[in-house]
DRENKOL-157607 format. One record per atom (N, C-alpha, C, O, CB): atom name; x, y, z; residue in three letters; residue number from 1. Coordinates in steps of 0.2 Angstrom, whole numbers, plus 5000, padded with zeros to 4 digits. Each point is the difference from the previous one (the first is absolute). Glycine has a CB too. Layout:
CA | X | Y | Z | ALA | NUM
...
***
This chain:
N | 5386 | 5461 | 5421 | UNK | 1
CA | 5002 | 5002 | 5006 | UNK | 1
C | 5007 | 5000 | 5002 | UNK | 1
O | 5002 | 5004 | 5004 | UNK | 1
CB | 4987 | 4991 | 4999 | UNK | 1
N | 5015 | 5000 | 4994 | UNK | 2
CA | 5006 | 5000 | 5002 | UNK | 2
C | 5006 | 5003 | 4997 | UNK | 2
O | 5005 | 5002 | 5003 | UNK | 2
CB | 4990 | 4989 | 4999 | UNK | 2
N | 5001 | 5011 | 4991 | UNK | 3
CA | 5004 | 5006 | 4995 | UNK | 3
C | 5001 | 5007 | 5004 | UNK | 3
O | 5004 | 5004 | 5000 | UNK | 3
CB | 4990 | 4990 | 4987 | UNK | 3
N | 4999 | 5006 | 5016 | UNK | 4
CA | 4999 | 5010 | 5003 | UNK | 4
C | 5005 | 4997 | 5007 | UNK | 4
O | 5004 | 5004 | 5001 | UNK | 4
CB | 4979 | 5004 | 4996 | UNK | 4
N | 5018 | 4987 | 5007 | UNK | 5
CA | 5001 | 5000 | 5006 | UNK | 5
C | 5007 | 5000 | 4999 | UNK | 5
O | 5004 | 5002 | 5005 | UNK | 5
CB | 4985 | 4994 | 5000 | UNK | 5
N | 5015 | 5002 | 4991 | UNK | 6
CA | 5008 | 4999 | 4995 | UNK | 6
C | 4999 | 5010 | 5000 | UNK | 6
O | 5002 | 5003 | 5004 | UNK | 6
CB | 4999 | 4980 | 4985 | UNK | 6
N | 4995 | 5019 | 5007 | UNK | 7
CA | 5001 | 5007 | 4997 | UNK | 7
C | 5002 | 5005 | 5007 | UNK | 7
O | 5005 | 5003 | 5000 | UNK | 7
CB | 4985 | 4994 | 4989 | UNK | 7
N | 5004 | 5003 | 5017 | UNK | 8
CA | 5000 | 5003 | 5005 | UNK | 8
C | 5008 | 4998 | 5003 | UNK | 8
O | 5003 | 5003 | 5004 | UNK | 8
CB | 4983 | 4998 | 4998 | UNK | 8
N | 5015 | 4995 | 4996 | UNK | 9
CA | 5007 | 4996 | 5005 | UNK | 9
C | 5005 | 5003 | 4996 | UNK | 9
O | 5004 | 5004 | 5002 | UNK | 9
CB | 4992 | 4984 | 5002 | UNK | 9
N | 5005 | 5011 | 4991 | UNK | 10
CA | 5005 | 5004 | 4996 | UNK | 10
C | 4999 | 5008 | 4999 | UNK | 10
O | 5005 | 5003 | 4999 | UNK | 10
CB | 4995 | 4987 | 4995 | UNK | 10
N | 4995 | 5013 | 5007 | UNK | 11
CA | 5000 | 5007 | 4998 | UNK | 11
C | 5002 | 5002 | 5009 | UNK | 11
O | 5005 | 5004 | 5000 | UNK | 11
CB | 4984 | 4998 | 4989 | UNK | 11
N | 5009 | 4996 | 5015 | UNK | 12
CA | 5004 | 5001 | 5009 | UNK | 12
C | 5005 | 4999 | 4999 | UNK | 12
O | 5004 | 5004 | 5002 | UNK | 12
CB | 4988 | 4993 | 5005 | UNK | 12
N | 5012 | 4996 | 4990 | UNK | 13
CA | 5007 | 5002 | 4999 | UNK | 13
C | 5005 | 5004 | 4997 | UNK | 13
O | 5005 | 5001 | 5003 | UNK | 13
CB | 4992 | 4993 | 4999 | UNK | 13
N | 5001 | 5008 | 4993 | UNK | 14
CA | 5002 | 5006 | 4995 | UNK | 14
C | 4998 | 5004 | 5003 | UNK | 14
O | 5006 | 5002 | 5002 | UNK | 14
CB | 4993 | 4995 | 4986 | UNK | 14
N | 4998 | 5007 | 5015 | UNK | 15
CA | 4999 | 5006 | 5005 | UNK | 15
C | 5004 | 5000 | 5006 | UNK | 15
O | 5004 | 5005 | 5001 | UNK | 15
CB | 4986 | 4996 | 4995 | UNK | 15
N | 5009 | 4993 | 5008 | UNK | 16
CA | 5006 | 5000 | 5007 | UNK | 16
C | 5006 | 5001 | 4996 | UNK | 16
O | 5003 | 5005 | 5002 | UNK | 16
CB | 4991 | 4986 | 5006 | UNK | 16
N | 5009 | 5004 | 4987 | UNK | 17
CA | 5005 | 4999 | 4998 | UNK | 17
C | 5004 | 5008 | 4998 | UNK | 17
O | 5006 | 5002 | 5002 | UNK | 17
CB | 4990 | 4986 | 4995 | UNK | 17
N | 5000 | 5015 | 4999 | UNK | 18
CA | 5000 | 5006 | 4998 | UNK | 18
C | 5002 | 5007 | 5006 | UNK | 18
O | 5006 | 5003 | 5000 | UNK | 18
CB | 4985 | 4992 | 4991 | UNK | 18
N | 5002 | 5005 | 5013 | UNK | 19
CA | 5003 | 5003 | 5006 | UNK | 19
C | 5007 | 4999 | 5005 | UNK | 19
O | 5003 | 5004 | 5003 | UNK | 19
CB | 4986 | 4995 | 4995 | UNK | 19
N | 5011 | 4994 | 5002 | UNK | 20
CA | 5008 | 5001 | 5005 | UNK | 20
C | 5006 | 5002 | 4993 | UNK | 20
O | 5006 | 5001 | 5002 | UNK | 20
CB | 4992 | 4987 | 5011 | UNK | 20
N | 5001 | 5012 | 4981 | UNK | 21
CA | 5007 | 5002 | 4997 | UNK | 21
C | 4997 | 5007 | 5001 | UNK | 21
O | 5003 | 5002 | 5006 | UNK | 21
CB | 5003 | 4988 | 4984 | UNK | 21
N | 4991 | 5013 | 5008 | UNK | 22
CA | 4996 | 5008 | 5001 | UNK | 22
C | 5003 | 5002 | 5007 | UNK | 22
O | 5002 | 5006 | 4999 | UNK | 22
CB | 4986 | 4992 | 4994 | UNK | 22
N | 5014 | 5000 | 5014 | UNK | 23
CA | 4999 | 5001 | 5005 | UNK | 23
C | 5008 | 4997 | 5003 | UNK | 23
O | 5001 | 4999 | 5006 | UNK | 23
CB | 4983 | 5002 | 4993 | UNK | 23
N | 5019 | 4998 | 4998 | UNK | 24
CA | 5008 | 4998 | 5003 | UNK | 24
C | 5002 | 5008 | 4997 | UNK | 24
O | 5003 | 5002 | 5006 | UNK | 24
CB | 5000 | 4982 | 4992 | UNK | 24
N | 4997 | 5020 | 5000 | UNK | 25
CA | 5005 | 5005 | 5003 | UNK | 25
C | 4996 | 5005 | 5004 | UNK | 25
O | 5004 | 5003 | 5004 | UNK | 25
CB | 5004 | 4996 | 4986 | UNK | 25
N | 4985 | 5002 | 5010 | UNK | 26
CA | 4999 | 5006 | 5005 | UNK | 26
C | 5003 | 4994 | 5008 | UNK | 26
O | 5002 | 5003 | 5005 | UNK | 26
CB | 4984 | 5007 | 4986 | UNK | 26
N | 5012 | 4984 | 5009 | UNK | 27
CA | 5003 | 4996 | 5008 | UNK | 27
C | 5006 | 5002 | 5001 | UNK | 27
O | 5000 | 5002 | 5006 | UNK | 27
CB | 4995 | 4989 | 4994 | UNK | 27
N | 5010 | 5008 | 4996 | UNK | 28
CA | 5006 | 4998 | 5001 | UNK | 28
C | 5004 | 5006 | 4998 | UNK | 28
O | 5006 | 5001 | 5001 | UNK | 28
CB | 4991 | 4987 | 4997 | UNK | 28
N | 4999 | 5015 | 4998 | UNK | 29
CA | 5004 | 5009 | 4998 | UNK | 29
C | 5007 | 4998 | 4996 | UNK | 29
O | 5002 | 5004 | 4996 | UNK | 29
CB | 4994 | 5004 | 5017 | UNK | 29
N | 5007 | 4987 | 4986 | UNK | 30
CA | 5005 | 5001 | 4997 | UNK | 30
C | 5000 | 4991 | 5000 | UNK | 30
O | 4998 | 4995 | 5003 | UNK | 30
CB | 5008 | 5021 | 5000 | UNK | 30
N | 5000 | 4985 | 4989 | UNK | 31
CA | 5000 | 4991 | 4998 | UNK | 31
C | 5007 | 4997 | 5005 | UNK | 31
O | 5006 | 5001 | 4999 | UNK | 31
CB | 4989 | 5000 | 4984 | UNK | 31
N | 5001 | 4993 | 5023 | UNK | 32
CA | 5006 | 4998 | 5002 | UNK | 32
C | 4997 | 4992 | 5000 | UNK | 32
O | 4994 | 4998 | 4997 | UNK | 32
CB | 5011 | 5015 | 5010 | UNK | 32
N | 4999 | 4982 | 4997 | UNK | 33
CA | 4999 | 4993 | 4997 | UNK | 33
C | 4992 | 4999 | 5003 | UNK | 33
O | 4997 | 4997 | 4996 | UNK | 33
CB | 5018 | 4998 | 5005 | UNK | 33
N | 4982 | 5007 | 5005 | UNK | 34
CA | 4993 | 4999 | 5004 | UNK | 34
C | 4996 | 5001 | 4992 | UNK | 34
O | 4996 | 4997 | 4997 | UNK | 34
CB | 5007 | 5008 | 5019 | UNK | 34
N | 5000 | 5002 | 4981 | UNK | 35
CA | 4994 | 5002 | 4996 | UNK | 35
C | 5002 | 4993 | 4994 | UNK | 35
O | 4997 | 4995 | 5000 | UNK | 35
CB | 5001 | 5023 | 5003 | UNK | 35
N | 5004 | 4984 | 4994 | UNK | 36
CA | 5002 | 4994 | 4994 | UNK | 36
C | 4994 | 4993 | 5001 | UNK | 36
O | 4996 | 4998 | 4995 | UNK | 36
CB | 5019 | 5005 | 5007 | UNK | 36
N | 4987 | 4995 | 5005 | UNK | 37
CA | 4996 | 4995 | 5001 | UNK | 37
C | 4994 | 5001 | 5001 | UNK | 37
O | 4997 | 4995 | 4999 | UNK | 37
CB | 5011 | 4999 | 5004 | UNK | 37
N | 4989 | 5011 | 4998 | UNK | 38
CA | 4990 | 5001 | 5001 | UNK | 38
C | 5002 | 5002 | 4993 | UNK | 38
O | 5001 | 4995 | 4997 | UNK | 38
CB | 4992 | 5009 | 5018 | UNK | 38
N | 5007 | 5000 | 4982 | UNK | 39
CA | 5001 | 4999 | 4990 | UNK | 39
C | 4998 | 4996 | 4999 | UNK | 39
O | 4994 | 4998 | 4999 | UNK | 39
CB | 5013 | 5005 | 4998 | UNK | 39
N | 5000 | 4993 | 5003 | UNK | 40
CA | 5001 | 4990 | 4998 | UNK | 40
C | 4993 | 4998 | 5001 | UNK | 40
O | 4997 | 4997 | 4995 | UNK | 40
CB | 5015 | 5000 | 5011 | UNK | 40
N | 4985 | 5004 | 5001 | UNK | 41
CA | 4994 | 4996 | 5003 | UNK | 41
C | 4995 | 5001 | 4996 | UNK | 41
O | 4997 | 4996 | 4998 | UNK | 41
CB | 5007 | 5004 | 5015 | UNK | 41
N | 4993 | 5008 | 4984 | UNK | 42
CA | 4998 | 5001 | 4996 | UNK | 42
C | 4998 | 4999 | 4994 | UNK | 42
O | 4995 | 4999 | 4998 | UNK | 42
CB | 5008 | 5005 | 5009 | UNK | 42
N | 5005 | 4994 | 4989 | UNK | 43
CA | 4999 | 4998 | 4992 | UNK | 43
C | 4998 | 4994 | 5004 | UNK | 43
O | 4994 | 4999 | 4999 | UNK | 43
CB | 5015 | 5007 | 4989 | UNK | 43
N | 4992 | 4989 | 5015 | UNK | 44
CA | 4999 | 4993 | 5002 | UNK | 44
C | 4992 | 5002 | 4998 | UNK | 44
O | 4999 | 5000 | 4994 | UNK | 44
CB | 5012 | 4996 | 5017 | UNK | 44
N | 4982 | 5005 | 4994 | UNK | 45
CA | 4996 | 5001 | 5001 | UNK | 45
C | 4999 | 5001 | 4993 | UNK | 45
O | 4997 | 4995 | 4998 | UNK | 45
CB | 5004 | 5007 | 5014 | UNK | 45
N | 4999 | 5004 | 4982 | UNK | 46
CA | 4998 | 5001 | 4995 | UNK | 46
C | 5004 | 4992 | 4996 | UNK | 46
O | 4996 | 4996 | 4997 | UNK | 46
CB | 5002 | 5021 | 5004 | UNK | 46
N | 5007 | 4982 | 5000 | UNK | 47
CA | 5000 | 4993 | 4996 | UNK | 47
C | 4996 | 4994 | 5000 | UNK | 47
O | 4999 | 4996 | 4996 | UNK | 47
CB | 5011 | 5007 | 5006 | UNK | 47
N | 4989 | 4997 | 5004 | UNK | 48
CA | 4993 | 4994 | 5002 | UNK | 48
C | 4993 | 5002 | 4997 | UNK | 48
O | 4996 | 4997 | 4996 | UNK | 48
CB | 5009 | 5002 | 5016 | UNK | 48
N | 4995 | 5008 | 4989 | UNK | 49
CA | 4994 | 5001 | 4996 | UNK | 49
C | 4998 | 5001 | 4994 | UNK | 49
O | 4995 | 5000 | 4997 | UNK | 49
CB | 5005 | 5003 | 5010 | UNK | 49
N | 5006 | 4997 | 4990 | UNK | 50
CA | 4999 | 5001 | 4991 | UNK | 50
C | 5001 | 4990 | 4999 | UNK | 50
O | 4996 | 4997 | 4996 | UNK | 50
CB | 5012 | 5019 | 5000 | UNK | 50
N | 4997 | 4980 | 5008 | UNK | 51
CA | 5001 | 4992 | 4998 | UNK | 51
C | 4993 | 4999 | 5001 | UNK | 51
O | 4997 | 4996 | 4996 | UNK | 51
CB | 5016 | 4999 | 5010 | UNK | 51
N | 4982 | 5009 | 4999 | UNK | 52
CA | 4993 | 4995 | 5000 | UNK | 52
C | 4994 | 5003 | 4994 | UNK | 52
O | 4994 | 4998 | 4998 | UNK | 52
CB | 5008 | 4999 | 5018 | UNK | 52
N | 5001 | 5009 | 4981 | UNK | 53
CA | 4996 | 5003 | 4996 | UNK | 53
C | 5002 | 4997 | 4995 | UNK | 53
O | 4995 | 4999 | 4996 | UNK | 53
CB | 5003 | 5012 | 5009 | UNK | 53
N | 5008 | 4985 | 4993 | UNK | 54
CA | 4999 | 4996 | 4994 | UNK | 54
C | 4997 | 4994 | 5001 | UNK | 54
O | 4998 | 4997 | 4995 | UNK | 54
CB | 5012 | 5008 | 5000 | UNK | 54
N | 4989 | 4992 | 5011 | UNK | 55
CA | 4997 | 4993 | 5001 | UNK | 55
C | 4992 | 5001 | 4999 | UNK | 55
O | 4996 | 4995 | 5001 | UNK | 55
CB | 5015 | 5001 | 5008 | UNK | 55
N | 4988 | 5008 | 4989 | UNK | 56
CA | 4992 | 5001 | 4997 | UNK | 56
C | 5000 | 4999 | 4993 | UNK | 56
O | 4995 | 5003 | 4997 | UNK | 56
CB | 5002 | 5005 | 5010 | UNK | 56
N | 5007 | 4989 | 4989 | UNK | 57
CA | 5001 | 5000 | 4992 | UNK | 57
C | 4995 | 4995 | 4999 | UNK | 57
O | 4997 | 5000 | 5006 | UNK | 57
CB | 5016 | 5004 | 4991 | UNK | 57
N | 4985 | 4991 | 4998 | UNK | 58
CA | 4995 | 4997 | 4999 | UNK | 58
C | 5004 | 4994 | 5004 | UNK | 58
O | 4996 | 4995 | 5002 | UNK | 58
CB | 4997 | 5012 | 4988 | UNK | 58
N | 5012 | 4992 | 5010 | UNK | 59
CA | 5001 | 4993 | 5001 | UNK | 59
C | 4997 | 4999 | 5008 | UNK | 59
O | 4999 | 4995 | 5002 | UNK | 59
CB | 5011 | 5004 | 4989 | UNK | 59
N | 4990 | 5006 | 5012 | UNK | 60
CA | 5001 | 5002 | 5008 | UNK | 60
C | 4991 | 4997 | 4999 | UNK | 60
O | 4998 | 4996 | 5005 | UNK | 60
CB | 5012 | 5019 | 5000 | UNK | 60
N | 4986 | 4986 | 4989 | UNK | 61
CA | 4993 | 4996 | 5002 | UNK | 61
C | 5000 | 4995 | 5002 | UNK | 61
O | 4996 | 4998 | 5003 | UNK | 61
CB | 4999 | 5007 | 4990 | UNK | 61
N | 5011 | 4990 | 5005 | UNK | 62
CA | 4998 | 4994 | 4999 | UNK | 62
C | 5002 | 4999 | 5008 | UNK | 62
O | 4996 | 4999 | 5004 | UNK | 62
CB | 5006 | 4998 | 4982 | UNK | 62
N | 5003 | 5004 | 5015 | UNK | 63
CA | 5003 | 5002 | 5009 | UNK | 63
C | 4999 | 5003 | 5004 | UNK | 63
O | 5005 | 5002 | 5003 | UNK | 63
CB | 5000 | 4996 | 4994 | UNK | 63
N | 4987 | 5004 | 5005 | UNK | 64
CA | 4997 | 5006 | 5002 | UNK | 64
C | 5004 | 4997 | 5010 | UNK | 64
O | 4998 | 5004 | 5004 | UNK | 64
CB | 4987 | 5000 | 4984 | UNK | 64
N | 5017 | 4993 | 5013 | UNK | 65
CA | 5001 | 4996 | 5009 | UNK | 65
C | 5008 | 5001 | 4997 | UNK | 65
O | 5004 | 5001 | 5005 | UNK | 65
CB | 4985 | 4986 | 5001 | UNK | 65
N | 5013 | 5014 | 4990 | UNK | 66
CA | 5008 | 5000 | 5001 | UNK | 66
C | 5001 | 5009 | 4998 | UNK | 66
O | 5006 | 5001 | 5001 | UNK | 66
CB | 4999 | 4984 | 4996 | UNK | 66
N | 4991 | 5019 | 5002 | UNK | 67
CA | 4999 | 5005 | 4999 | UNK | 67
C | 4998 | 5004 | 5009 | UNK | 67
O | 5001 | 5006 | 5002 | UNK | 67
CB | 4997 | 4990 | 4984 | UNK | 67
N | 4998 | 5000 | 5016 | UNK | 68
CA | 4998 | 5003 | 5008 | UNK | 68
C | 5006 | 5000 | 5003 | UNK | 68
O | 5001 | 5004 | 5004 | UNK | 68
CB | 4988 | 4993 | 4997 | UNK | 68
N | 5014 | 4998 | 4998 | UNK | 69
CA | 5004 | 4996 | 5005 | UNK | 69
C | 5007 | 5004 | 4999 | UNK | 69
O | 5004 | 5002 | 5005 | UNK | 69
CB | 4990 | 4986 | 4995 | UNK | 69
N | 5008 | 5012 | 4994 | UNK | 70
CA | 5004 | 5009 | 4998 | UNK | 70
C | 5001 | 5003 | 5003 | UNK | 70
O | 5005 | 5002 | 5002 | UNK | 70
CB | 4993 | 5000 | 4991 | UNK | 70
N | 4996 | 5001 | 5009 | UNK | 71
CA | 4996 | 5008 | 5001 | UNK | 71
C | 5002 | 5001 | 5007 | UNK | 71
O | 5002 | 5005 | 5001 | UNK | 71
CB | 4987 | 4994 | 4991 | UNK | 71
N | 5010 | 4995 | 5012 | UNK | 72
CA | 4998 | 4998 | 5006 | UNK | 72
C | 5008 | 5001 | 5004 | UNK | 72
O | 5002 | 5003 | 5004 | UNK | 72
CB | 4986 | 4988 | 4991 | UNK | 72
N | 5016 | 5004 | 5001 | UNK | 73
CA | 5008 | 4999 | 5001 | UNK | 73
C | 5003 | 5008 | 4999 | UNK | 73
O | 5004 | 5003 | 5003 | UNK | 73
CB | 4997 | 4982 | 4992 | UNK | 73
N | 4996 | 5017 | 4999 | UNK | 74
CA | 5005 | 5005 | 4999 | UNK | 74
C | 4998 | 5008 | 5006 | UNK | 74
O | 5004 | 5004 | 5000 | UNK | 74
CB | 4997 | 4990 | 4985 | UNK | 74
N | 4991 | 5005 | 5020 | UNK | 75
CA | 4999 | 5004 | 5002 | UNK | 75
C | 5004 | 5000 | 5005 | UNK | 75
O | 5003 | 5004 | 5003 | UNK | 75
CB | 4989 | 4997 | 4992 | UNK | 75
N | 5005 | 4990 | 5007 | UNK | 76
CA | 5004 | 4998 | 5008 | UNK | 76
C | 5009 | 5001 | 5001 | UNK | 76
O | 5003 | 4998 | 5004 | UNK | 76
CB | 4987 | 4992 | 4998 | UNK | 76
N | 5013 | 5013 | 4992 | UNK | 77
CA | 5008 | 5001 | 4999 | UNK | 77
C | 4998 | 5008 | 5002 | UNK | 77
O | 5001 | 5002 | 5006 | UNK | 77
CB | 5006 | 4988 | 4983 | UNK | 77
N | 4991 | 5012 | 5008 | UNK | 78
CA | 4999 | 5007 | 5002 | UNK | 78
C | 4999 | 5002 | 5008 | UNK | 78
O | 5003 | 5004 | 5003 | UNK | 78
CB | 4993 | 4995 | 4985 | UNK | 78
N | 4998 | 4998 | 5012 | UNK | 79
CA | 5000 | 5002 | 5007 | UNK | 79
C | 5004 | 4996 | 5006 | UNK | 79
O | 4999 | 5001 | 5006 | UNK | 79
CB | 4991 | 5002 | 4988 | UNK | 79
N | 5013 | 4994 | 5003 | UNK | 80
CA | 5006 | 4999 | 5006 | UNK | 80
C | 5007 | 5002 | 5001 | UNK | 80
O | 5004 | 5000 | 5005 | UNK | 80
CB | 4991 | 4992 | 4993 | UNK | 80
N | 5006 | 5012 | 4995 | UNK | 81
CA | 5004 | 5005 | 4998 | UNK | 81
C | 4997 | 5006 | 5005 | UNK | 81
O | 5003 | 5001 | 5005 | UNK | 81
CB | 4999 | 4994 | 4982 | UNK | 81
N | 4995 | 5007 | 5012 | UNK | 82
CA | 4996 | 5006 | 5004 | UNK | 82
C | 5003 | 5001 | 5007 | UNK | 82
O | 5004 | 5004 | 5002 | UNK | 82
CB | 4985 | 4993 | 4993 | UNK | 82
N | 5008 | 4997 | 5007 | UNK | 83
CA | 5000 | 4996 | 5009 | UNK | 83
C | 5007 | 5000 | 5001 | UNK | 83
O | 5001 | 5002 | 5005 | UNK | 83
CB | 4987 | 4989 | 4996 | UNK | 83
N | 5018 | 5007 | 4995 | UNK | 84
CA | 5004 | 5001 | 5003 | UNK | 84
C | 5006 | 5007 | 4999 | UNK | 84
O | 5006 | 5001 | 5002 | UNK | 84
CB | 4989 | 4985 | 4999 | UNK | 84
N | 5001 | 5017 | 4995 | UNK | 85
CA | 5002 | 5004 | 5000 | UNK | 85
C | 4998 | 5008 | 5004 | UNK | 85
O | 5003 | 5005 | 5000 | UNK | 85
CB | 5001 | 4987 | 4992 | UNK | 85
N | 4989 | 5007 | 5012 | UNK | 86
CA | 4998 | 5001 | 5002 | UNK | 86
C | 5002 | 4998 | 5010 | UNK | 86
O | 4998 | 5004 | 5004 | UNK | 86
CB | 4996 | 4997 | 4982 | UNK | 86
N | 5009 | 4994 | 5016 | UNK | 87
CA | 5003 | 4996 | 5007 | UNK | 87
C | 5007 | 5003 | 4996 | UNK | 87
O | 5002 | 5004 | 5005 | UNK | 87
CB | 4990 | 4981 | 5001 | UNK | 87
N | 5011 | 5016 | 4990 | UNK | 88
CA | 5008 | 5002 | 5000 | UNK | 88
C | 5000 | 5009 | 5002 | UNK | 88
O | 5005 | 5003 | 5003 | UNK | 88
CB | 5000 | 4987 | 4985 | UNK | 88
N | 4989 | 5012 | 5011 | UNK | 89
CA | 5002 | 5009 | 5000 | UNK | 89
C | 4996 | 4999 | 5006 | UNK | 89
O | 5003 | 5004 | 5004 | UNK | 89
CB | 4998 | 5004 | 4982 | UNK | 89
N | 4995 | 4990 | 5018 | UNK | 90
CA | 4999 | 5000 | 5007 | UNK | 90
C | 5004 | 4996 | 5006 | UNK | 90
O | 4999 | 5001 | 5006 | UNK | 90
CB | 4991 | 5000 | 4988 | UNK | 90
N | 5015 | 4997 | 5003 | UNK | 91
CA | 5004 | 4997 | 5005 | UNK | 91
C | 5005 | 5003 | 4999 | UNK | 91
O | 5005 | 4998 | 5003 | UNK | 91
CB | 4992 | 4992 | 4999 | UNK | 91
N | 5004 | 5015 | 4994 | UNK | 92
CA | 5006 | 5004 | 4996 | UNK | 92
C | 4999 | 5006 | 5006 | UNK | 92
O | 5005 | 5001 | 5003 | UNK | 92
CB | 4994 | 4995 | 4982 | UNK | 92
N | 4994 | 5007 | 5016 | UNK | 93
CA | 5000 | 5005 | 5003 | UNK | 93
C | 5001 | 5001 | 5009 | UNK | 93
O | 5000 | 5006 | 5002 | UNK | 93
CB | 4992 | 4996 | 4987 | UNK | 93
***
């Protein structure tokens, strides 16, 4: 249960992650410091998700609670990442 619910969590990040590098130049139309950093924010996001796709190796059985808790830290970075870059381009406008 914990291996598919790691898997769904990692395959959602590799796709979000994928999506905003995919999707910084049709926003931003051309490479300036704003786009750099939603990139940046991007490989960040696929980096988390590949650090937690290795934390499934066998040793990760023996540590199945420090494997959630990974999962967990690396989403809640993410999604605070999001939120505030989501309050910067709304107080921006």
């Amino acid at each position: 249960m914990i291996r598919k619910a790691v898997w769904v969590l990692v395959s959602s990040g590799l796709l979000l992650g994928l999506l905003h590098l995919i999707l910084t130049l049709p926003i931003y139309g051309r490479l300036s410091l704003e786009a750099l950093w939603f990139a940046g924010s991007g490989l960040a996001v696929v980096c988390c998700a590949l650090m937690n796709s290795a934390s499934t190796g066998s040793l990760a059985k023996l540590a199945s609670c420090s494997m959630v808790w990974s999962s967990m830290v690396s989403i809640s970075v993410v999604i605070v990442f999001i939120l505030c870059f989501l309050l910067f381009h709304w107080h921006c406008l």
